[in-house]
ZAKOL-365332 format. One record per atom (N, C-alpha, C): z, x, y. Coordinates in steps of 0.1 Angstrom, whole numbers, plus 5000, padded with zeros to 4 digits. Atoms other than C-alpha are relative to their C-alpha. Layout:
! ZAKOL-365332
ZXY ...
This chain:
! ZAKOL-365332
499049934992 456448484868 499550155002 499749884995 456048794888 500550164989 499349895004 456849124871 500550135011 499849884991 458849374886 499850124997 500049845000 458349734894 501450084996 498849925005 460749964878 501150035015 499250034985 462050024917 501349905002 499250114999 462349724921 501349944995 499050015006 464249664894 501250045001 499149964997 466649914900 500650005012 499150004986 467249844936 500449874998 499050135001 468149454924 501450054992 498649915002 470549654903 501250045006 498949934991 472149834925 500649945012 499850104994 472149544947 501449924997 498850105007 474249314924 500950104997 498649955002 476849624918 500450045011 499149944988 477449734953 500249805003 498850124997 478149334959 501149924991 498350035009 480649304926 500850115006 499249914991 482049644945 500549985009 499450064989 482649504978 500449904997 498950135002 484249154962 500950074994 498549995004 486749354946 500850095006 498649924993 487949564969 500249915011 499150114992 487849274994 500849914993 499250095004 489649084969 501850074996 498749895000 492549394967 500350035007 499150004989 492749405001 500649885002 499850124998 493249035002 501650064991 498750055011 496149084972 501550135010 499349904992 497549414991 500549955014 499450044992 498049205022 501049955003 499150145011 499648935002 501550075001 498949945005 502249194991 500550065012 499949884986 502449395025 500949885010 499150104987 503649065047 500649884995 499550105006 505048895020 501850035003 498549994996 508549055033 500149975012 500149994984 509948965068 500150125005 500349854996 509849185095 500650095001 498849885000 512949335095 501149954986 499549965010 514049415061 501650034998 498550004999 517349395047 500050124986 499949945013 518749635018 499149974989 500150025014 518349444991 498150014998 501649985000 514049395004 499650184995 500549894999 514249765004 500650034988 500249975014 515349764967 498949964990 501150085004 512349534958 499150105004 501549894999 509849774976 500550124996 500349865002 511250104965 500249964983 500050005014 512049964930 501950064993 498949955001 515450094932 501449954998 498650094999 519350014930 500349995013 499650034989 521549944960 500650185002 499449914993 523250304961 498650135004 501549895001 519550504958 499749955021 500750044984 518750294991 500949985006 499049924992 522050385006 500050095006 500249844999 521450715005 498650015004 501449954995 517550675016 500149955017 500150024984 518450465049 500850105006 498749904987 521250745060 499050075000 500949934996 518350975063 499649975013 500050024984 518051065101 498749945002 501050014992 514750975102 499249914995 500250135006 514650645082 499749925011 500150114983 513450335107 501349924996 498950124998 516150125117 500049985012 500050034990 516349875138 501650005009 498549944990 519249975166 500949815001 499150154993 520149585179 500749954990 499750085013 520949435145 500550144984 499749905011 523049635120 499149954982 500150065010 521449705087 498649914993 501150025000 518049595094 499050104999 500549895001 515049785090 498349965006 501050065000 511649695106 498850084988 500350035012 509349615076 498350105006 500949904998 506149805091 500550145001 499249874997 508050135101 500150024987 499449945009 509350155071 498550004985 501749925007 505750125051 499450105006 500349934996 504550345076 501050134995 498949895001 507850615067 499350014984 500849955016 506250565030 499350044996 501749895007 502850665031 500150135008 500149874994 503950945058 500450084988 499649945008 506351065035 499550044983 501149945008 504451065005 499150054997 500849884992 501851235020 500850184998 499349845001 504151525025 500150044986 499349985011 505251494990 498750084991 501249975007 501851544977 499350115007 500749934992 500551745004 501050174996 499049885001 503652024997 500550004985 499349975016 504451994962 499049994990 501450045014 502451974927 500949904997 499350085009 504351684919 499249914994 501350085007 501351444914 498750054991 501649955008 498851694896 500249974994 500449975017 497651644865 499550044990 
């Protein structure tokens, strides 16, 4: 058998960990997707207690916010992308204007 050059060696290395790196983050977008379109698309309360983790009167008080998505045709609904989109905007803010996440 062949012997490898020290190089070499380290570039099969770094081979085999950038492709354990790309199976696990394509295996966390795969699980992230899972969880993302595992709700329908227009969200009822109670989904929107499941994704914020919350009671029913917390997410009372977060859909009367003027600038919550709601869908107009169907009382009470909430379309299920808008409203992930309203989460990473607004989180964004939260972090971008506060120290609330430093550590």
């Amino acid at each position: 058998m062949p012997q490898m050059t020290m190089d070499e060696l380290e570039s099969k290395l770094m081979e085999e960990r950038l492709n354990a790196m790309f199976q696990k983050a394509y295996e966390q977008g795969v699980r992230d997707a899972i969880e993302k379109y595992s709700f329908p698309v227009l969200l009822t309360k109670q989904h929107l207690c499941e994704i914020f983790q919350v009671e029913m009167p917390t997410v009372s008080k977060l859909v009367a916010h003027p600038n919550f998505p709601k869908f107009e045709m169907i009382r009470a609904r909430y379309p299920r992308d808008a409203v992930l989109d309203w989460i990473n905007e607004n989180t964004n803010w939260v972090k971008d204007n506060t120290n609330y996440f430093a550590s």
